[in-house]
C-alpha positions in Angstrom: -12.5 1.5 25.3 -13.9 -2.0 26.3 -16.8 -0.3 28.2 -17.5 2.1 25.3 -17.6 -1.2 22.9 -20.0 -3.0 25.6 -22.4 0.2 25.9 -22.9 0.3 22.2 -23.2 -3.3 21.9 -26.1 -3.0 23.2 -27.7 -1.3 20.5 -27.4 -4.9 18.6 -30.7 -5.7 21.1 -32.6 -3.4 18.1 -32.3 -6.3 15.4 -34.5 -8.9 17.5 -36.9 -6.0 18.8 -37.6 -5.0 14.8 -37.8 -8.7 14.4 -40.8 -8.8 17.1 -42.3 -5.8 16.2 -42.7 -7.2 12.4 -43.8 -10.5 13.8 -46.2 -8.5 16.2 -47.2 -6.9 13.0 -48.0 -9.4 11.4 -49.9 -11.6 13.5 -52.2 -8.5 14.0 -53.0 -8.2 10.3 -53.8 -12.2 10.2 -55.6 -12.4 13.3 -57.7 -9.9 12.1 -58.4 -10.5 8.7 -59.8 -14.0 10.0 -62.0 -12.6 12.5 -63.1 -9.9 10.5 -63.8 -12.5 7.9 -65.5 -14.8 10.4 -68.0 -12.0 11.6 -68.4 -11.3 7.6 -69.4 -15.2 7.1 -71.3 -15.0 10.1 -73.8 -12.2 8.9 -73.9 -13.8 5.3 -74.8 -17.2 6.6 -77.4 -16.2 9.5 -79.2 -14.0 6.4 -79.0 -17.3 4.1 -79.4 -19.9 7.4 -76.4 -21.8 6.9 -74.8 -23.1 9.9 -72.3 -21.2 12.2 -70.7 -24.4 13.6 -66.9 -23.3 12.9 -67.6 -20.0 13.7 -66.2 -20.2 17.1 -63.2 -22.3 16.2 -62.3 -19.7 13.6 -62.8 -16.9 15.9 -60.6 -18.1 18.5 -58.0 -18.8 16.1 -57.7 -15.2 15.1 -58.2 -14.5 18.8 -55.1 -16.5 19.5 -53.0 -15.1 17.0 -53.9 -11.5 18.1 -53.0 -12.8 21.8 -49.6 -14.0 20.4 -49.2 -11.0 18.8 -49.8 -8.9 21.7 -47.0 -11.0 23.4 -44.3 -9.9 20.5 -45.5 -6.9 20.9 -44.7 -6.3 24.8 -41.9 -8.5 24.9 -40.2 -5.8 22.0 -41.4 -2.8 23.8 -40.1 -4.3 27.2 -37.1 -5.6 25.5 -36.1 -2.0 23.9 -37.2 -0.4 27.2 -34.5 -2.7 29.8 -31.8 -3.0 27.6 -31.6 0.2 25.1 -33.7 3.3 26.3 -36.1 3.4 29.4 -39.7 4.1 27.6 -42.8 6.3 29.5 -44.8 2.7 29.4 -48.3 2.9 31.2 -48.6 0.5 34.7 -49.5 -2.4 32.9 -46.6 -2.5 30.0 -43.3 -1.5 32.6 -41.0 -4.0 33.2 -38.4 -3.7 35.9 -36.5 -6.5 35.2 -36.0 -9.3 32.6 -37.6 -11.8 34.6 -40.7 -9.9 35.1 -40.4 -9.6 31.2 -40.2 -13.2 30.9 -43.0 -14.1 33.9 -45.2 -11.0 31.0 -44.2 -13.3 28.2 -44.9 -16.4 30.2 -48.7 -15.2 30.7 -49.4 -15.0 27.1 -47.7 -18.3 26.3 -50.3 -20.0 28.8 -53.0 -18.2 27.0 -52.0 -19.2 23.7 -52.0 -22.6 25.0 -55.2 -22.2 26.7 -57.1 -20.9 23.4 -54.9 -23.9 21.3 -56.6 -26.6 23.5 -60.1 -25.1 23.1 -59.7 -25.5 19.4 -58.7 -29.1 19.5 -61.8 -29.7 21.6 -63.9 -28.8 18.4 -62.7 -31.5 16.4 -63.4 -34.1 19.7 -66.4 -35.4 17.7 -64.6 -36.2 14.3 -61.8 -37.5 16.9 -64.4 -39.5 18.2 -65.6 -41.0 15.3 -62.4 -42.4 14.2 -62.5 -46.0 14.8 -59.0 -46.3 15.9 -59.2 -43.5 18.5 -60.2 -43.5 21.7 -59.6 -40.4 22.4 -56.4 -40.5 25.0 -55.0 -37.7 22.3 -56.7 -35.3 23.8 -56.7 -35.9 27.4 -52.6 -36.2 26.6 -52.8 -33.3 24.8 -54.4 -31.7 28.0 -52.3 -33.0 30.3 -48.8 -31.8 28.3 -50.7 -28.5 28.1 -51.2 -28.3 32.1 -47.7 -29.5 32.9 -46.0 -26.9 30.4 -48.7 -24.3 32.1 -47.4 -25.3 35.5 -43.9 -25.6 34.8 -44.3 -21.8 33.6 -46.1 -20.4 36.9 -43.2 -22.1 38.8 -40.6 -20.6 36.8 -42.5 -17.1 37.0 -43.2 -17.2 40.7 -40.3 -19.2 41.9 -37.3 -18.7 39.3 -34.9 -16.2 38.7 -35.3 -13.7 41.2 -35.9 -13.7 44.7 -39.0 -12.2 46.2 
């Protein structure tokens, strides 16, 4: 009875992988709708001449949010597909264990952060001109960045399982 109970328990692993997939969902409909409104601005403004100079901010904003997105995404499919029902899953989206689905996770997460520093390098100048900045912000802000980054390659090359 107790092993019955356990092997249906595990069907309670559905709630969070709806819960990603709707997150996944909607970080994919707002990623896009702000690029696809950036490349909209950006053909209205070049025909008028304005200038573009938030254009590449804005981009990788929505770039970043369809990057995040893409990590709900795999981390439900790979979620559903260890702990529910093996899924058919090209090369690229199988995971064989839950550490290799955290070390998938872990990837986008250094992305995310990646793409989040770049934006805060747009505002450096308006940092810059703040008269009681120097700007040590950012170079802490980059350092935090690195040592998360590197405390998440260690933990995906060197945690958890044994190679």
């Amino acid at each position: 009875m107790v092993t019955k109970l356990l092997l249906s328990a595990r069907l309670l692993l559905v709630v969070p992988v709806i819960g990603l997939l709707g997150a996944s969902l909607a970080l994919f409909a707002k990623g896009w709708r702000l690029v696809f409104e950036q490349l909209d601005d950006a053909v209205l403004t070049t025909a008028v001449g304005h200038d573009l100079s938030s254009f590449e901010v804005s981009v990788l904003e929505g770039i970043n949010l369809l990057l995040v997105g893409a990590g709900c995404l795999i981390l439900a499919i790979g979620m559903f597909s260890l702990f529910v029902k093996p899924l058919k899953l090209p090369p690229a989206m199988r995971v064989e264990s839950f550490h290799s689905l955290k070390g998938q996770f872990a990837n986008f997460v250094i992305l995310a952060m990646a793409i989040s520093f770049l934006e805060s390098l747009s505002n450096l100048q308006t940092l810059m001109r703040d008269p009681g900045t120097n700007g040590s912000e950012i170079a802490f802000a980059g350092a935090g960045m690195a040592m998360v980054t590197l405390a998440l390659l260690a933990f995906k090359y060197w945690g958890g399982e044994s190679h």
